[in-house]
DSSP file (Angstrom, degrees, kcal/mol; ACC not computed):
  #  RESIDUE AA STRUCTURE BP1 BP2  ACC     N-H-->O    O-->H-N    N-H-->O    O-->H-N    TCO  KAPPA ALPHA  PHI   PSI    X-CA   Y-CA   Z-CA
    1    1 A X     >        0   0    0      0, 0.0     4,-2.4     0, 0.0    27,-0.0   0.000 360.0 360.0 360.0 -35.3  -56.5  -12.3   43.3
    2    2 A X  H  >  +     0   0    0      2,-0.2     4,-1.1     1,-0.2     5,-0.1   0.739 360.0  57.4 -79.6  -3.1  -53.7  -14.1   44.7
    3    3 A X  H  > S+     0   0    0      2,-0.2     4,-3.4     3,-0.1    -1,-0.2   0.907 109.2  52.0 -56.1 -53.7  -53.2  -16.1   41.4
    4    4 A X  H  > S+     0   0    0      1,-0.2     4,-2.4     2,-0.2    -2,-0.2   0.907 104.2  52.3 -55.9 -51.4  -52.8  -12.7   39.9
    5    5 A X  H  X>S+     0   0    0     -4,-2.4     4,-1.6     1,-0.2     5,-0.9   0.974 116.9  35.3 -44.8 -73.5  -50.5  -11.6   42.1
    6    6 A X  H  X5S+     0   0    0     -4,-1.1     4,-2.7     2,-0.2    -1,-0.2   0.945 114.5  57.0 -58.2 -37.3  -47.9  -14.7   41.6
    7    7 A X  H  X5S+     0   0    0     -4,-3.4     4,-1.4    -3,-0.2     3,-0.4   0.986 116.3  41.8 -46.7 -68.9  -48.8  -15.0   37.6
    8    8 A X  H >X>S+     0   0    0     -4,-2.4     3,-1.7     1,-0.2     5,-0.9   0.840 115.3  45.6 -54.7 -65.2  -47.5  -11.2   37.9
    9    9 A X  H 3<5S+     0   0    0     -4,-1.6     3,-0.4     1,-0.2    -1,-0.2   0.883 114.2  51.6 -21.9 -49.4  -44.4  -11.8   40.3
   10   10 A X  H 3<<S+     0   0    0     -4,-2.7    -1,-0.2    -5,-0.9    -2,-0.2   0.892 113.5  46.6 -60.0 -34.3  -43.5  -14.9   38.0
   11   11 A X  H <<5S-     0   0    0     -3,-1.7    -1,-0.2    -4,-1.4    -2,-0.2   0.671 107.7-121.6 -66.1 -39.2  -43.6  -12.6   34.9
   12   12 A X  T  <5 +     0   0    0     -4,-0.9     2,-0.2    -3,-0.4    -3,-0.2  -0.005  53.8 158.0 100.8 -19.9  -41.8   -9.9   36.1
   13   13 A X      < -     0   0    0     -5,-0.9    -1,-0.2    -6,-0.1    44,-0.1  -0.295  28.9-159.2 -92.1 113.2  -44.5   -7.5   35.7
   14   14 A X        +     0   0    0     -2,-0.2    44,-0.7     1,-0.1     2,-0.3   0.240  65.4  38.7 -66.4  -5.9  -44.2   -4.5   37.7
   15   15 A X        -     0   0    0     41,-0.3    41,-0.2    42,-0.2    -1,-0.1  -0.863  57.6-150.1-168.1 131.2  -47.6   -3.1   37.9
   16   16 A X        +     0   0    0     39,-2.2    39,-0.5    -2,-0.3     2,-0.4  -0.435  24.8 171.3 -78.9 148.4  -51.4   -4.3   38.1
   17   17 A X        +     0   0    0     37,-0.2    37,-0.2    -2,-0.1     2,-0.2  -0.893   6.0 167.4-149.4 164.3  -54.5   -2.4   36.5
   18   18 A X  E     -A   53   0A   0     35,-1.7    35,-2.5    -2,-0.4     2,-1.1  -0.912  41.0-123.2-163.6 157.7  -57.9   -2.7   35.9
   19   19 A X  E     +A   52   0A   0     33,-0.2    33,-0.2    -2,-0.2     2,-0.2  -0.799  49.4 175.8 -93.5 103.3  -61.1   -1.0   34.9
   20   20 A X  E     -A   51   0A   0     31,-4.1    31,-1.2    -2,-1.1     2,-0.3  -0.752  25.4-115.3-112.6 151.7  -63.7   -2.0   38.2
   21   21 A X  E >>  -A   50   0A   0     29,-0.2     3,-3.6    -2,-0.2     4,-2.5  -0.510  27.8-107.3 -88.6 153.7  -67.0   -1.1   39.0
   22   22 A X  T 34 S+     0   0    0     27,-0.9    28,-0.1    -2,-0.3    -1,-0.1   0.377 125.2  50.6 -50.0  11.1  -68.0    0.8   41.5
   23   23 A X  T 34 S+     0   0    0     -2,-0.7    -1,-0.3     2,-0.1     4,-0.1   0.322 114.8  53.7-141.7  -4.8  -69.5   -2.0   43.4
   24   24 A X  T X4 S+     0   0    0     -3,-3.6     3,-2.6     2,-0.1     4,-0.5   0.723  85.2  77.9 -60.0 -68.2  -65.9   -3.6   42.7
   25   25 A X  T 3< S+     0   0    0     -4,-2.5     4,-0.5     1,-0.3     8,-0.2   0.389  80.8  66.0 -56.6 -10.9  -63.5   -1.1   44.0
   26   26 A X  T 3  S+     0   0    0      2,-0.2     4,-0.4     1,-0.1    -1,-0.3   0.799 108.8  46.4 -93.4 -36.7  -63.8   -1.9   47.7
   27   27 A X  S <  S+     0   0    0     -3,-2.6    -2,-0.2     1,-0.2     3,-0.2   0.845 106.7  47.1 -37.8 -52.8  -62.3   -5.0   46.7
   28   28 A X  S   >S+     0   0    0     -4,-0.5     5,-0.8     1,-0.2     3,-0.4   0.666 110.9  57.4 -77.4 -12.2  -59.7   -4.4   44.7
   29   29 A X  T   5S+     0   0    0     -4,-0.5    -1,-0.2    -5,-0.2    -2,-0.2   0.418  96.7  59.1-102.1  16.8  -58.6   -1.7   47.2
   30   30 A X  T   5S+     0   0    0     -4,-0.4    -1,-0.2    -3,-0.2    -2,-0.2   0.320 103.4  55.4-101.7  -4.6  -58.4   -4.1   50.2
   31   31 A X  T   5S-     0   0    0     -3,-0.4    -2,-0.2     2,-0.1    -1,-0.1   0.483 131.9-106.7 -93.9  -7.0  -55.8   -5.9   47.7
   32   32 A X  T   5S+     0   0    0      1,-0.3     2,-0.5    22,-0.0    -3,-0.2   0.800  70.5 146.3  65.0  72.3  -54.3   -2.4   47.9
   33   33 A X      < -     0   0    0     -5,-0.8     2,-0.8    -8,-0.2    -1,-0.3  -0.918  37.2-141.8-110.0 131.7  -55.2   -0.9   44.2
   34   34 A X  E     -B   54   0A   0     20,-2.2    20,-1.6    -2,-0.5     3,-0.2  -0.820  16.9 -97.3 -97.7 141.5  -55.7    2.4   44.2
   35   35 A X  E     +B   53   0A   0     -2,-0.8    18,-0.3    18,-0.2     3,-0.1   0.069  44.4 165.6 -23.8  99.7  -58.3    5.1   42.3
   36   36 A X  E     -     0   0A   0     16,-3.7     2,-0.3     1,-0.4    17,-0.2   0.769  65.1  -5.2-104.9 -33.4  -56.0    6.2   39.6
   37   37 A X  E     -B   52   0A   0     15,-1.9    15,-2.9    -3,-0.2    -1,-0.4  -0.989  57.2-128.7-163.7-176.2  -59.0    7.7   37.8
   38   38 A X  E     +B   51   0A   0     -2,-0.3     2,-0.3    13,-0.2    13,-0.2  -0.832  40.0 171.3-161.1 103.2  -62.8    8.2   37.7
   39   39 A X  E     -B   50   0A   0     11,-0.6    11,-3.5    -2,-0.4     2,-0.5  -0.918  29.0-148.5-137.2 175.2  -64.7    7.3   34.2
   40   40 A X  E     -B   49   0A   0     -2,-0.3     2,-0.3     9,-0.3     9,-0.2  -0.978  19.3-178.2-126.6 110.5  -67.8    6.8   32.6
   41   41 A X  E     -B   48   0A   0      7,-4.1     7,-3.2    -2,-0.5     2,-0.2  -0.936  18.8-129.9-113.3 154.3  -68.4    4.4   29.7
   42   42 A X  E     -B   47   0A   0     -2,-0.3     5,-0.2     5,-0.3     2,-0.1  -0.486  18.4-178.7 -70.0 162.2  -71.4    3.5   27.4
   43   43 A X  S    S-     0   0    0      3,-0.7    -2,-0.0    -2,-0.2     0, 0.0  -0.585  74.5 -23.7-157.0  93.0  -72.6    0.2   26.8
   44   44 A X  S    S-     0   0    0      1,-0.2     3,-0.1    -2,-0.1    -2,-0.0   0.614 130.5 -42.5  40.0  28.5  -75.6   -0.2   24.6
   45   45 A X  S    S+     0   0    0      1,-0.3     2,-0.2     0, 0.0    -1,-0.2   0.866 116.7 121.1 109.5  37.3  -76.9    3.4   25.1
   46   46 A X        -     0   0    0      2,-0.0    -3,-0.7    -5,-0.0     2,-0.4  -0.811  57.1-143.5 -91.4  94.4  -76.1    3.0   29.1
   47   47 A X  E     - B   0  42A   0     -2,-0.2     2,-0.3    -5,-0.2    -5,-0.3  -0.592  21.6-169.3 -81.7 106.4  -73.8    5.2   30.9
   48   48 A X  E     - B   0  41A   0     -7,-3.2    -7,-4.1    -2,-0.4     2,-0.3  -0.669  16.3-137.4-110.8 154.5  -71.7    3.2   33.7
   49   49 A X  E     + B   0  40A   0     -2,-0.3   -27,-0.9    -9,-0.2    -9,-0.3  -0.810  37.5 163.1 -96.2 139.2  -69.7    4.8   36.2
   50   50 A X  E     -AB  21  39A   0    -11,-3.5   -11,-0.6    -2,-0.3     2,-0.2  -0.575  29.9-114.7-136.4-153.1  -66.2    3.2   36.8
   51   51 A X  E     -AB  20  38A   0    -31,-1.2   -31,-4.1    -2,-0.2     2,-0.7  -0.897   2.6-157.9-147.9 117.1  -62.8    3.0   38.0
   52   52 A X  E     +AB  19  37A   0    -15,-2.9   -16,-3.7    -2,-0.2   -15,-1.9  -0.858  32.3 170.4 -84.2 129.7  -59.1    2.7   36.8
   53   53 A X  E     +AB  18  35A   0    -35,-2.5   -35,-1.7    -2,-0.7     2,-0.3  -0.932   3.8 167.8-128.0 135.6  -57.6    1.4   39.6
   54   54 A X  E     - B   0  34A   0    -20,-1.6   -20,-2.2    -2,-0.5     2,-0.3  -0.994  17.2-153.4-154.5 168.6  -53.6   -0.1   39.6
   55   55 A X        -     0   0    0    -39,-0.5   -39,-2.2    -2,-0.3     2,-0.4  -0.938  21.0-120.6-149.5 159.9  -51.2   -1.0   41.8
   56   56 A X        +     0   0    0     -2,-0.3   -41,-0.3   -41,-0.2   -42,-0.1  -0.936  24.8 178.3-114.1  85.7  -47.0   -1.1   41.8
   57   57 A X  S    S+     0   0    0     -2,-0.4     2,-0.3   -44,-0.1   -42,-0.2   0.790  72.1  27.9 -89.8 -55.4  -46.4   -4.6   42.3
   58   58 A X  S    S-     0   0    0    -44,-0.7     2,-0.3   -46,-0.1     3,-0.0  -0.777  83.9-131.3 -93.7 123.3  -42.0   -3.9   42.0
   59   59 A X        -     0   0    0     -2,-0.3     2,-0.3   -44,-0.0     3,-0.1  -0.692  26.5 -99.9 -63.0 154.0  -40.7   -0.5   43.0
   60   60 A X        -     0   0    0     -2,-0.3    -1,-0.0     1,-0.1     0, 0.0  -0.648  33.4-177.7 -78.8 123.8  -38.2    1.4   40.7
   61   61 A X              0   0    0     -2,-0.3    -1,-0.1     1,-0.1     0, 0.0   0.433 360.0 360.0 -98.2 -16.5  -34.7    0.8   42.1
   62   62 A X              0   0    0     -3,-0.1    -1,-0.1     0, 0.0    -2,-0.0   0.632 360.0 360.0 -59.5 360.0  -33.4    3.2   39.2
């Protein structure tokens, strides 16, 4: 995760997401991502529960 972080810094790139599993999300929110919403996908006739989760890597100076 701290790769991502500097790949993203180096880039420019102002904001992180991802789609995490539930089993995920305590992870990515000790990296400080937060819940941005609460989904359900299929996967070969399986219904998984997930998480979009992002974080604002840059603030808006604007």
């Amino acid at each position: 995760m701290a790769h991502i972080h500097q790949s993203a810094a180096a880039r420019g790139m102002g904001r992180l997401f991802a789609d995490v599993s539930l089993t995920a999300e305590p992870f990515f929110a000790k990296w400080g991502f937060g819940v941005e919403a609460r989904q359900q996908v299929e996967r070969s006739g399986v219904v998984l529960a997930n998480a979009r989760m992002g974080k604002v890597l840059v603030a808006d100076c604007s």
